[in-house]
Structures are given as structure tokens and as C-alpha cells.
DOLO-266919 format. One record per atom (N, C-alpha, C): atom name; residue in three letters; x, y negated, z negated. Coordinates in pm, 1 decimal, decimal comma. Atoms other than C-alpha are relative to their C-alpha. Example, Ala and Ser with C-alpha at 12.3 -4.5 7.8 and 13.67 -1.06 7.14 Angstrom:
// DOLO-266919
site:code:xx:yy:zz
N:ALA:89,0:119,0:0,0
CA:ALA:1230,0:450,0:-780,0
C:ALA:90,0:-120,0:0,0
N:SER:-82,0:119,0:6,0
CA:SER:1367,0:106,0:-714,0
C:SER:-77,0:-109,0:-73,0
This chain:
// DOLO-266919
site:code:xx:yy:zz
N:UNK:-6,6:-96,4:-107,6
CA:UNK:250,4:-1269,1:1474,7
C:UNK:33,1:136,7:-57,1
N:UNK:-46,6:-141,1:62,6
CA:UNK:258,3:-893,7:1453,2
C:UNK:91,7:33,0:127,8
N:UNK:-61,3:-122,3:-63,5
CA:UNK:471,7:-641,6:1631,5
C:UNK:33,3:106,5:28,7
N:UNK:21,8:-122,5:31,9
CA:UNK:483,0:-315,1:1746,8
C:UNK:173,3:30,5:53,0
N:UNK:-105,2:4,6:11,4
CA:UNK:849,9:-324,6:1791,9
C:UNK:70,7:-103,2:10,9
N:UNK:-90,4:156,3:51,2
CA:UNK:1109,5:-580,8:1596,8
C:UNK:139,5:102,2:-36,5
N:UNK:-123,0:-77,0:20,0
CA:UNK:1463,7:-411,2:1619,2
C:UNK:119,5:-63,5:37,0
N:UNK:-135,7:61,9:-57,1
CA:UNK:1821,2:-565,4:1648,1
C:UNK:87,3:61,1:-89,5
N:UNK:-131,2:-67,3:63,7
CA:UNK:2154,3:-454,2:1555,7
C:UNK:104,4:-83,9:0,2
N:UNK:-145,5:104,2:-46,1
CA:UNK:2527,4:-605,2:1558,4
C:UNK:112,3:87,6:-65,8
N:UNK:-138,3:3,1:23,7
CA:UNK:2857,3:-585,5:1554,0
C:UNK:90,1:-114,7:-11,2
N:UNK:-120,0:111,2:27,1
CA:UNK:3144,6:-813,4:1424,4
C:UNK:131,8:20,9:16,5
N:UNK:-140,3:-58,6:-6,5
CA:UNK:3462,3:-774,7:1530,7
C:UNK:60,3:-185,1:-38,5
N:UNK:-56,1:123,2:27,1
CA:UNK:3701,8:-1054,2:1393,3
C:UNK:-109,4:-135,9:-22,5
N:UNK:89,7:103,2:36,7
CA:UNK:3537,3:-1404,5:1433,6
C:UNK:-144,6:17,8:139,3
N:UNK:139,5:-30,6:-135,5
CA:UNK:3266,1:-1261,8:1783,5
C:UNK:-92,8:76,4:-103,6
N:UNK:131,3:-60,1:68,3
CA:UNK:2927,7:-1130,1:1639,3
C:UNK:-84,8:45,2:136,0
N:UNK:105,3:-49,2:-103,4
CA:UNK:2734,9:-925,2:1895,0
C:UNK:-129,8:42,6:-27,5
N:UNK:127,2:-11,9:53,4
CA:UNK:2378,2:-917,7:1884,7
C:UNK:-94,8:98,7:117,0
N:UNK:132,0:-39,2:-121,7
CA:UNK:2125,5:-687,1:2080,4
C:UNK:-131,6:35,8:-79,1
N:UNK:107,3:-24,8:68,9
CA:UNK:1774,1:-609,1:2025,7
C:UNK:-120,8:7,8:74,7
N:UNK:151,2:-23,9:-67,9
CA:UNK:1405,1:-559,7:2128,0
C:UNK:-100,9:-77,4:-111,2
N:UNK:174,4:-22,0:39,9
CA:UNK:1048,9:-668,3:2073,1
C:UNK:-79,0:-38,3:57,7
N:UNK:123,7:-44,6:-79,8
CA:UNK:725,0:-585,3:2156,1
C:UNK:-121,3:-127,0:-111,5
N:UNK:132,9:81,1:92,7
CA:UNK:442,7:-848,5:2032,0
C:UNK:-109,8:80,3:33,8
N:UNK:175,9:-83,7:36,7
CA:UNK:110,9:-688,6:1922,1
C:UNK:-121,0:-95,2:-21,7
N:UNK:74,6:100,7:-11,6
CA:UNK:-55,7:-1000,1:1861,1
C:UNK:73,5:-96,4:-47,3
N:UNK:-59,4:114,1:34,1
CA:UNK:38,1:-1363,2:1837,8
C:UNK:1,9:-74,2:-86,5
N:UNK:5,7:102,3:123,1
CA:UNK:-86,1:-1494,0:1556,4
C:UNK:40,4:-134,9:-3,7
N:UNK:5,5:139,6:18,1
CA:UNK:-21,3:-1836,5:1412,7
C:UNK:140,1:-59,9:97,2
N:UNK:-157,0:-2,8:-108,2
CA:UNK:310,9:-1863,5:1640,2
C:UNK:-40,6:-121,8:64,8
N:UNK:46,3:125,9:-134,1
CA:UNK:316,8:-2226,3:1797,5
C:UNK:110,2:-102,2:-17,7
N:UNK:-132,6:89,1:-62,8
CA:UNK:578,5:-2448,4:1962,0
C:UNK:102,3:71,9:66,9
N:UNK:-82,0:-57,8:-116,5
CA:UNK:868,4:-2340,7:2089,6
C:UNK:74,4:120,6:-89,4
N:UNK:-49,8:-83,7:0,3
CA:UNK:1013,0:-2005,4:2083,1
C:UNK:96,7:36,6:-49,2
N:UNK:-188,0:-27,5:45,8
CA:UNK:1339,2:-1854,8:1896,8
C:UNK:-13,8:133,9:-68,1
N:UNK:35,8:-144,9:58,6
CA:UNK:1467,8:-1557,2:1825,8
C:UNK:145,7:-49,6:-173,4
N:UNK:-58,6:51,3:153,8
CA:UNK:1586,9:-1580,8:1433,1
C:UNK:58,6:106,2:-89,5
N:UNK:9,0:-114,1:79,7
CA:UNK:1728,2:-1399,9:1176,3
C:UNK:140,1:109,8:8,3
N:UNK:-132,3:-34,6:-52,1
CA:UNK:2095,9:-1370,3:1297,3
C:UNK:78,1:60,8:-144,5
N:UNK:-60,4:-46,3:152,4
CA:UNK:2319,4:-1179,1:1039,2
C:UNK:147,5:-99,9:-52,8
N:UNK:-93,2:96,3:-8,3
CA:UNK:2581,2:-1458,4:1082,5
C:UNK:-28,7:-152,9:44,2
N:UNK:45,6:129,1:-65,4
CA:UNK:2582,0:-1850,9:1092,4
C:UNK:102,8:24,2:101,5
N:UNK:-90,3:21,1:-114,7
CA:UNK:2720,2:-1946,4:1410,4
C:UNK:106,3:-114,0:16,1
N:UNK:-109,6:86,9:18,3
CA:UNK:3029,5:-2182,2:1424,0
C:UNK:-51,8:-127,4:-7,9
N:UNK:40,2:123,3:11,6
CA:UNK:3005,6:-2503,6:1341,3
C:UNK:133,4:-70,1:63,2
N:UNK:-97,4:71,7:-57,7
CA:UNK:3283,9:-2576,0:1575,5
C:UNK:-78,0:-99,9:129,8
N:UNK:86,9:67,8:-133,7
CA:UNK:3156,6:-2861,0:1858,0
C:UNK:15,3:104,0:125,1
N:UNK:-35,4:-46,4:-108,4
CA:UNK:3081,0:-2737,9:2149,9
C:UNK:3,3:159,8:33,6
N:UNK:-63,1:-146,4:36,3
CA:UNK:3111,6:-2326,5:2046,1
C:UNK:-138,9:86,2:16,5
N:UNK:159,6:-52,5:-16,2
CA:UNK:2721,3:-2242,9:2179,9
C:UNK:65,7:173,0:30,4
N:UNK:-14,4:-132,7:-36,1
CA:UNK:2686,3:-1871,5:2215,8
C:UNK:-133,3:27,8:88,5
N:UNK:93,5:-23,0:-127,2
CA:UNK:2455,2:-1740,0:2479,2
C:UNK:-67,3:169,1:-36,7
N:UNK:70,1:-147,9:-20,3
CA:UNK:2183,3:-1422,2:2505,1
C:UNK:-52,6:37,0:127,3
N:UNK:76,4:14,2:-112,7
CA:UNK:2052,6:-1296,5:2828,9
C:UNK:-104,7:113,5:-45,9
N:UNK:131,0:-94,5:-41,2
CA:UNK:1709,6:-1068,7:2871,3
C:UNK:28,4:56,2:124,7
N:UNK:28,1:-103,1:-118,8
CA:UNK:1705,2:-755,8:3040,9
C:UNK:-125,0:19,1:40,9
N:UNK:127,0:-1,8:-19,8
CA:UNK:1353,6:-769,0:3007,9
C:UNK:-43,8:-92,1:-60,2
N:UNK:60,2:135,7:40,1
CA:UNK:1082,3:-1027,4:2984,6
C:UNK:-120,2:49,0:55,7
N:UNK:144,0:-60,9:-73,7
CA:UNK:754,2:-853,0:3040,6
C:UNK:-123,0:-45,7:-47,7
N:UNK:117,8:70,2:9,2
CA:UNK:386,3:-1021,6:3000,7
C:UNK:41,3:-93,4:-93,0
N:UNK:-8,8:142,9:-8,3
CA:UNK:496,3:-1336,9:3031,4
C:UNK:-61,1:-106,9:80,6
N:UNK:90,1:96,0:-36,9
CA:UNK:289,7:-1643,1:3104,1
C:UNK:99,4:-114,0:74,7
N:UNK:-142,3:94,9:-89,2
CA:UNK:605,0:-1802,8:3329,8
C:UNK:-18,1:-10,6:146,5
N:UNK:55,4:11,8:-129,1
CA:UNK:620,7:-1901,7:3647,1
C:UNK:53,8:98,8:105,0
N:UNK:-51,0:-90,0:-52,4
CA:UNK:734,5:-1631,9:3905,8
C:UNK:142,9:-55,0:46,9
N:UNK:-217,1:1,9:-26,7
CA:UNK:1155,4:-1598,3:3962,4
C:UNK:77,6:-79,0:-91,8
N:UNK:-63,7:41,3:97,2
CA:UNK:1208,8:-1770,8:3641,7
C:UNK:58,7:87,0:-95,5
N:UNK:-99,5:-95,3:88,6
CA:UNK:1443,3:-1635,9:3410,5
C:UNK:14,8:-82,4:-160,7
N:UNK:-6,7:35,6:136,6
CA:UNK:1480,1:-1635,1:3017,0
C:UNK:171,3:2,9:-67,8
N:UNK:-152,4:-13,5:98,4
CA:UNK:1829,2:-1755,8:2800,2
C:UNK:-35,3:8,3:-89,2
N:UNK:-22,8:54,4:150,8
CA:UNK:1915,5:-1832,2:2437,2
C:UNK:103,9:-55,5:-0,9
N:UNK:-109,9:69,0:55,4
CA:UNK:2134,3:-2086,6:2297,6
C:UNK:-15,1:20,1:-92,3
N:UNK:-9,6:14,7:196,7
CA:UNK:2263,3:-2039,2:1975,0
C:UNK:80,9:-124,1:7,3
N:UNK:-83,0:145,9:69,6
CA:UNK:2331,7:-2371,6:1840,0
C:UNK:116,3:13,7:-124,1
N:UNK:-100,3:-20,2:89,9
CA:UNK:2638,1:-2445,4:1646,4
C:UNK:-102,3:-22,1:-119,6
N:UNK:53,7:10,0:172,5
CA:UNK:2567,9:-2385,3:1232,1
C:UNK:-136,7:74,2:23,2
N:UNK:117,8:-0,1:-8,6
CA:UNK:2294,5:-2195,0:1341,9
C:UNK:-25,2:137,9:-67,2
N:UNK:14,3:-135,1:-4,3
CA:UNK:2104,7:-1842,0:1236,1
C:UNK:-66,7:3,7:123,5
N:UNK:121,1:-43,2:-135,0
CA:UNK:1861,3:-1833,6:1565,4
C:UNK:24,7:-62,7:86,2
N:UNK:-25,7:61,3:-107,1
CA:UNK:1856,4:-1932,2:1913,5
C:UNK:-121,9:-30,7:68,5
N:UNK:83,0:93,1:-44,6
CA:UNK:1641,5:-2151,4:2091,7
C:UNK:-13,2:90,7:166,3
N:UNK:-9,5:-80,6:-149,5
CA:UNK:1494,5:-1911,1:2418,1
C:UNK:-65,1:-108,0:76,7
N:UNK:22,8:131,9:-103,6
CA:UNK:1482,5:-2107,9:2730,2
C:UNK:-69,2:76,4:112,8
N:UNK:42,3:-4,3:-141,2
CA:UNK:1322,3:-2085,0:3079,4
C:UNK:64,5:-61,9:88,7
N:UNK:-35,7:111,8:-129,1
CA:UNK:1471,8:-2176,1:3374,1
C:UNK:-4,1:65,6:143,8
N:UNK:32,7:-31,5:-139,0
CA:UNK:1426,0:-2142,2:3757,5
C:UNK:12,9:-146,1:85,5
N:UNK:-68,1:110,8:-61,0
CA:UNK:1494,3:-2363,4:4055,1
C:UNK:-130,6:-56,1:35,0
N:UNK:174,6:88,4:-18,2
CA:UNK:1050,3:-2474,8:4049,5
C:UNK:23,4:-101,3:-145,4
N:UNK:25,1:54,3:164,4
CA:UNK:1092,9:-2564,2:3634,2
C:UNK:108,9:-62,2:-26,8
N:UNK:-106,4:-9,7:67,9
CA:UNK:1415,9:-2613,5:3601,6
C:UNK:63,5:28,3:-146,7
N:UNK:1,3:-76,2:100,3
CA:UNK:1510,6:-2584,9:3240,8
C:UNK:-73,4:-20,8:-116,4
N:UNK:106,2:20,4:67,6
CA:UNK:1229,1:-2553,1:2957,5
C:UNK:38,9:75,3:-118,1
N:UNK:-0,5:-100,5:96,7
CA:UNK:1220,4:-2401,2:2613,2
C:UNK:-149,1:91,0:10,9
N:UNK:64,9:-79,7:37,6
CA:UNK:1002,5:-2126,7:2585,1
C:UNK:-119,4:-46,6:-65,7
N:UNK:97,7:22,2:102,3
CA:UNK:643,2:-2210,7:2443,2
C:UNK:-103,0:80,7:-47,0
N:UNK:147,8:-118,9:80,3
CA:UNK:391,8:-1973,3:2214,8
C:UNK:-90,5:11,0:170,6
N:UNK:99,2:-57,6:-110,1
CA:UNK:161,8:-2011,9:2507,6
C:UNK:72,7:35,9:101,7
N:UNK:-84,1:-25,5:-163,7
CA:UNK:408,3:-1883,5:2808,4
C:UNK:-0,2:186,1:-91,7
N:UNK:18,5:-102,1:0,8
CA:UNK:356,2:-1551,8:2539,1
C:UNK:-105,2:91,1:29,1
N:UNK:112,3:-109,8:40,9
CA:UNK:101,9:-1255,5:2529,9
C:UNK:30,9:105,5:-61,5
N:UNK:-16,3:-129,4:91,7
CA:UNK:8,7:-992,9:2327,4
C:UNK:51,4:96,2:68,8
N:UNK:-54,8:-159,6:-51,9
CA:UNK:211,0:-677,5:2434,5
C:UNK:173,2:-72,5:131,0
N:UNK:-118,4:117,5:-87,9
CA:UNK:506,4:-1002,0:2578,5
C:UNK:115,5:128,8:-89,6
N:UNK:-96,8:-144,5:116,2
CA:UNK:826,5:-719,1:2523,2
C:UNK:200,9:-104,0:77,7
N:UNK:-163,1:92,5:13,7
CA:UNK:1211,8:-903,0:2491,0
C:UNK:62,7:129,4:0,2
N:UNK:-144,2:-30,9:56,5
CA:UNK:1507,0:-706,1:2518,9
C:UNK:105,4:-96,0:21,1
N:UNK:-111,0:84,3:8,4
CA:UNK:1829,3:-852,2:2459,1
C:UNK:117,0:-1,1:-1,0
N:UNK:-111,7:-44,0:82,7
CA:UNK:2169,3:-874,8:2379,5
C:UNK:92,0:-187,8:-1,1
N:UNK:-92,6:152,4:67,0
CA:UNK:2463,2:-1161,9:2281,4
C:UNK:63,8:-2,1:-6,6
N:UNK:-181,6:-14,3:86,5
CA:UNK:2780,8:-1274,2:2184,5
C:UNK:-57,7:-157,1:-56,8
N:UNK:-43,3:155,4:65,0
CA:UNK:2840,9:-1606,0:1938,9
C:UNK:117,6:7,6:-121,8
N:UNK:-148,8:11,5:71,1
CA:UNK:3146,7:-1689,6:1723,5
C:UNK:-64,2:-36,4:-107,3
N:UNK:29,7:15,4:158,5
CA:UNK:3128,5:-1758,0:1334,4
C:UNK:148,5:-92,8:3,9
């Protein structure tokens, strides 16, 4: 996949890691299965139980079903988070290459523990 904007930032204060970020897909390329955003500057705890969460402010040309909404779990020990779908038609789904399109634009942001 290309992109015409791939941008994230963070902050660490103590053991919290805050994550925000954007992107814009330009084309999809070989991209297939399920969805994640990767590439975290911190593993994430490997304590049980210690998931960290992202929400989307935006989720634009998306192939989803209408009034569904996009998460992330960051799994413990993890760098990336697994983006989800959920709504009260789907209930909850991971994200799949085909639910994207070219010009599909993420913003984001986060918290997860180390």
C-alpha cells in the first residue's frame, strides 16, 4: 500500500505512552486480511489483562456498514493494534483490507502502558 499521508507522534510520560496520528491511503496494494495499525514506539505491557485502547476521529471512505464505528486494541507484548468495527447491525469485527479504499483517511489517537 501507498500513502499520501502516514504521520504519528507520542508521548511517554512514566510507564503511559500516548499515541496519535493520521493516514490517508493512496492505493491499497498487496494489503490483505485484517487491519492494524503498527509500528508503536513502545511494546505494550505484558501485564494480563493491561489492553490499551485507540479511538478514530475520522474514518472516511470506508467500505462499513452505516453507524458503525472503528477501535484498536493493543494487545499485551504488543507493537500494533488490531482495528475493529463495531455497531449494534455487526456487532464486533476486525477490520478487513476490503472494508478499505483508496483515499480510506484514519485519524487517531491512544493511550497503552509499557
Amino acid at each position: 500500500q501507498t500513502y499520501t499521508t502516514q504521520v504519528g507522534f507520542y508521548e511517554k510520560i512514566g510507564r503511559q505512552v500516548t499515541i496519535r496520528g493520521r493516514l490517508t491511503i493512496d492505493a491499497i496494494g498487496t494489503l490483505d486480511g485484517n487491519v492494524s495499525l503498527s509500528g508503536f514506539p513502545f511494546t505494550s505491557s505484558s501485564t494480563a489483562n493491561s489492553y490499551g485502547s485507540i479511538q478514530f476521529s475520522l474514518g472516511g471512505s470506508l467500505a462499513i456498514t452505516a453507524n458503525a464505528n472503528l477501535s484498536c486494541l493493543v494487545a499485551i507484548n504488543a507493537t500494533k493494534g488490531n482495528i475493529k468495527v463495531w455497531g449494534s447491525v455487526t456487532g464486533t469485527t476486525n477490520l478487513d483490507d476490503l472494508e478499505l479504499t483508496a483515499g480510506a483517511d484514519l485519524i487517531f489517537s491512544g493511550t497503552y502502558q509499557v
